[in-house]
C-alpha positions as CSV (number, residue, x, y, z in Angstrom):
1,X,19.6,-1.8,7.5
2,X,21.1,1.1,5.5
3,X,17.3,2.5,5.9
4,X,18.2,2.8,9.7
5,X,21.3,4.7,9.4
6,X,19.4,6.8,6.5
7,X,16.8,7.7,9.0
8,X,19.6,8.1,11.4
9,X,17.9,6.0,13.5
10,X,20.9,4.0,14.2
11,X,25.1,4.3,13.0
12,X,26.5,1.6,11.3
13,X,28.8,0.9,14.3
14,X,26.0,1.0,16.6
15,X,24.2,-2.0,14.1
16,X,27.4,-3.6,13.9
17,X,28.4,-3.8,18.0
18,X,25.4,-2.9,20.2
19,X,22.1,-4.4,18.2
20,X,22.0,-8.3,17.4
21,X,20.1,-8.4,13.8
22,X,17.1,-9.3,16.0
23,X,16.9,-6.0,17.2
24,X,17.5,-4.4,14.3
25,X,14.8,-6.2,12.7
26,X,12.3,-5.1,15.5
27,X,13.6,-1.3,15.1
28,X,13.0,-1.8,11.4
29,X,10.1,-3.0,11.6
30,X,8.7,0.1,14.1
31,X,9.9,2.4,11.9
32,X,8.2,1.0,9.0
33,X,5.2,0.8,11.2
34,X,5.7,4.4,12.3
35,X,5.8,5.5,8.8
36,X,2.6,3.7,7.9
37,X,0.8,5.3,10.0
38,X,2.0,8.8,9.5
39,X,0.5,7.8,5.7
40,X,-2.6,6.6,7.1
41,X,-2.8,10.1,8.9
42,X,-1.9,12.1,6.1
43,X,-4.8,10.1,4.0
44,X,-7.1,10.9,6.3
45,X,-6.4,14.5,6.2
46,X,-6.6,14.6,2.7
47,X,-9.5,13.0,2.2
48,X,-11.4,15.5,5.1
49,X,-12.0,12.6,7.4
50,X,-11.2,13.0,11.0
């Protein structure tokens, strides 16, 4: 979770009293998607391929 707060995505009061660990989970897991695709983009660009 300290990747959230890192990313300032989220406080660590805000994960503590406004997001159940389910929903922290879920933002984790779109930011890790968000990120995986930036560096499937940045691949592509490297490798010329549009």
């Amino acid at each position: 979770m300290y990747i959230l707060i890192k990313a300032r995505l989220a406080t660590m009061s805000e994960l503590k009293s406004c997001y159940t660990l389910d929903e922290a989970l879920k933002l984790y897991a779109l930011y890790r998607m968000e990120q995986d695709v930036e560096a499937g983009r940045a691949d592509e660009i490297a490798k010329g391929v549009n």
